[in-house]
LORO-491689 format. One line per field, with one value per residue (C-alpha): residue number from 1; x, y, z. Coordinates in steps of 0.05 Angstrom, whole numbers, padded with zeros to 5 digits. Layout:
<rogus>
seq <- (NUM | ...)
east <- (X | ...)
north <- (Y | ...)
up <- (Z | ...)
</rogus>
This chain:
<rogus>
seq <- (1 | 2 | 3 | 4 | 5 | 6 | 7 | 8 | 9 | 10 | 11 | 12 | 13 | 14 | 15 | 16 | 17 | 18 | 19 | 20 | 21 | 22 | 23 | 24 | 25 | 26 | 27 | 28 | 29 | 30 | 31 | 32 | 33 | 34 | 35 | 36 | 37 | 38 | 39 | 40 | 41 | 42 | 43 | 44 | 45 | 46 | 47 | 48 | 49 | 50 | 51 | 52 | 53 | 54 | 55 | 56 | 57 | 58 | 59 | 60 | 61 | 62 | 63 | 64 | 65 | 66 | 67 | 68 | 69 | 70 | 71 | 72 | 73 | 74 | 75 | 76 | 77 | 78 | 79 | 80 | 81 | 82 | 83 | 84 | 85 | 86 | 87 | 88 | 89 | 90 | 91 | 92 | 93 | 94 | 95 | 96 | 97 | 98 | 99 | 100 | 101 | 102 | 103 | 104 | 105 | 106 | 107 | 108 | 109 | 110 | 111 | 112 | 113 | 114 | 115 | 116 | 117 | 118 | 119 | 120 | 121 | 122 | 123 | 124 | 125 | 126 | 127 | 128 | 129 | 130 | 131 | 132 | 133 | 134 | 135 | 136 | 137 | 138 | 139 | 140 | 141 | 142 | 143 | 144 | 145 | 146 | 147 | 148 | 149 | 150 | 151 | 152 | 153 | 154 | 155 | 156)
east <- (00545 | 00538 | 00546 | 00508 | 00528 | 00597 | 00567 | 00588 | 00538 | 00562 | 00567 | 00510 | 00492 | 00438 | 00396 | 00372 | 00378 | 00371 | 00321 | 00265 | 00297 | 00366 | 00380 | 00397 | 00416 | 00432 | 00445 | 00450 | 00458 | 00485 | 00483 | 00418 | 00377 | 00344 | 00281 | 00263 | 00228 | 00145 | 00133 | 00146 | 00177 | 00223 | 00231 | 00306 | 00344 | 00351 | 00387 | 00411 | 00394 | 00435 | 00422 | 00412 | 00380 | 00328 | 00286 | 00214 | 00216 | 00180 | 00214 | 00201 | 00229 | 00242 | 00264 | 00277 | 00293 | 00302 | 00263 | 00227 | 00202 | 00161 | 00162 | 00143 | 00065 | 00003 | -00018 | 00047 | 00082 | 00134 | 00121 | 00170 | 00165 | 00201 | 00226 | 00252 | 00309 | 00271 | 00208 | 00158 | 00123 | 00082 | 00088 | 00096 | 00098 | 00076 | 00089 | 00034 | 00030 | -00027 | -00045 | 00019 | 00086 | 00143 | 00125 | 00180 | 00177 | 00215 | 00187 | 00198 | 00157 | 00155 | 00125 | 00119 | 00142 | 00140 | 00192 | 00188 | 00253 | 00316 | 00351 | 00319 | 00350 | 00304 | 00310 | 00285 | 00262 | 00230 | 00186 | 00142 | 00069 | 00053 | 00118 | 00189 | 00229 | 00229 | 00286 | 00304 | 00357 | 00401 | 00468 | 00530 | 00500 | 00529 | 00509 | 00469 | 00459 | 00417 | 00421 | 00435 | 00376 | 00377 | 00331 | 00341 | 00306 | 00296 | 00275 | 00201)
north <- (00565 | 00494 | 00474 | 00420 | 00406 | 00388 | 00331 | 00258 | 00207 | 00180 | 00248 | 00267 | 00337 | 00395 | 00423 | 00474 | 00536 | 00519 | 00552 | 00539 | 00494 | 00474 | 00404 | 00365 | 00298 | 00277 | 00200 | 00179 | 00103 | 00083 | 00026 | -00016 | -00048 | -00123 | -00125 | -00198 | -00187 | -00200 | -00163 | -00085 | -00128 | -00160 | -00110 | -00091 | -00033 | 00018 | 00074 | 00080 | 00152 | 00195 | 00195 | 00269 | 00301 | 00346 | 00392 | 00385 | 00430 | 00402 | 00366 | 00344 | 00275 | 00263 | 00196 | 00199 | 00143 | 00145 | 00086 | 00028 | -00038 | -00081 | -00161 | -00182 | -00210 | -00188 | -00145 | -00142 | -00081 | -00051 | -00017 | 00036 | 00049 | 00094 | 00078 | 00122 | 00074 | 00006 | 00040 | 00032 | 00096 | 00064 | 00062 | 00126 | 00097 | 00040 | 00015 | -00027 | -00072 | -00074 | -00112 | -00107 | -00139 | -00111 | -00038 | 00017 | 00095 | 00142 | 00163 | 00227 | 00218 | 00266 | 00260 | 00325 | 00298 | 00337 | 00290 | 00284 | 00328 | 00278 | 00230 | 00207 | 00157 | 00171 | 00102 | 00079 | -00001 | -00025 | -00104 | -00127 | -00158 | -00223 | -00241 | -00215 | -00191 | -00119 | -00061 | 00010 | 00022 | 00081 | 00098 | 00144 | 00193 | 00215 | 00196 | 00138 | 00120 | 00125 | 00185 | 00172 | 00156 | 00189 | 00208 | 00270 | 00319 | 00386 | 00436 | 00466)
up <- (00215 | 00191 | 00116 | 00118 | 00043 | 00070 | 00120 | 00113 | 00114 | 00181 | 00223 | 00274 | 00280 | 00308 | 00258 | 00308 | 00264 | 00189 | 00146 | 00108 | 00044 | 00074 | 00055 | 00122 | 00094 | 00029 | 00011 | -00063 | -00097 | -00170 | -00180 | -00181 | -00125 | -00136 | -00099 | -00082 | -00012 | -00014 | 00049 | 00083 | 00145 | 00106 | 00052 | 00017 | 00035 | -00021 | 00006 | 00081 | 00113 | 00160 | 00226 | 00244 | 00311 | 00296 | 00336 | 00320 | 00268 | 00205 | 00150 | 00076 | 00058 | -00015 | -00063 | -00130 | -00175 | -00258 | -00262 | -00215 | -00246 | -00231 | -00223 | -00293 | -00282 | -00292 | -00227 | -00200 | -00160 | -00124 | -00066 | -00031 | 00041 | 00086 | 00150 | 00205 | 00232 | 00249 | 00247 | 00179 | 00161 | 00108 | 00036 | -00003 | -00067 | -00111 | -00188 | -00206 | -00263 | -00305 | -00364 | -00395 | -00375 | -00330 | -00327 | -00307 | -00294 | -00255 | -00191 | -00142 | -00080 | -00026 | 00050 | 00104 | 00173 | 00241 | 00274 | 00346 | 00375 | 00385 | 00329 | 00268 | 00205 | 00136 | 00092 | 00025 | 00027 | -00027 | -00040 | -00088 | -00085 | -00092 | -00122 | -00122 | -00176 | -00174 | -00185 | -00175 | -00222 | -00208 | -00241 | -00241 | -00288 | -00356 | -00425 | -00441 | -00371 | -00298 | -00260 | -00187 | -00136 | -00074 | -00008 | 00015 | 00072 | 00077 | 00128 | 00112)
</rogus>
């Protein structure tokens, strides 16, 4: 049996076989992420998947971040797309500023994907709309600061 805990972010492996809830990749940032790009095709990385081959088998792909802002003007956002490898998936999230200045909040977004059997790369990119500006902060954890970000998957 695998322990898939025990993985490094640059190993390739079958996830024939893992049950409902195993974590199959696990990639984490701490430190925080400047987003200047104005457009998903030019959007910046914020945390670089695993490559893993999977079977068909249904997965759940989850981001968290303590907090996303967005550029500081009025109707702003910051949208967060996931990619598989050079492929966009759409946006799964969006911080929109309203009124108000520069608005932050933690997210944890979640998508179900039946990926097609052979090798797949989950990533976080992030840009903002109509301007740049943006960040997804992220941090070592501890008192009196960020907990890490990360983008995990799991078997459903």
């Amino acid at each position: 049996m695998v322990a898939f805990g025990s993985i490094t972010a640059d190993t390739d492996v079958n996830i024939s076989g893992a049950g409902s809830g195993q974590e199959l990749a696990y990639n984490q940032i701490t430190a925080l992420v400047a987003v200047a790009a104005t457009s998903a095709a030019t959007a910046n990385l914020v945390i670089e998947g695993t490559s893993r081959t999977y079977d068909g088998s249904p997965v759940m792909v989850e981001f968290f971040a303590p907090q996303v802002l967005t550029p500081n003007s009025q109707g702003a956002a910051t949208l967060i797309n996931l990619w598989d490898g050079a492929t966009d998936l759409g946006y799964i999230g969006q911080i929109k500023c309203g009124p108000t200045l520069l608005i932050g909040n933690a997210v944890c977004l979640k998508r179900r994907i039946v990926p097609t059997a052979g090798t797949h790369n989950y990533r976080i990119v992030a840009w903002c709309a109509p301007i740049g500006g943006g960040q997804i902060n992220a941090g070592a954890g501890g008192v009196d600061t960020y907990a890490p970000a990360y983008v995990r998957v799991t078997r459903v």
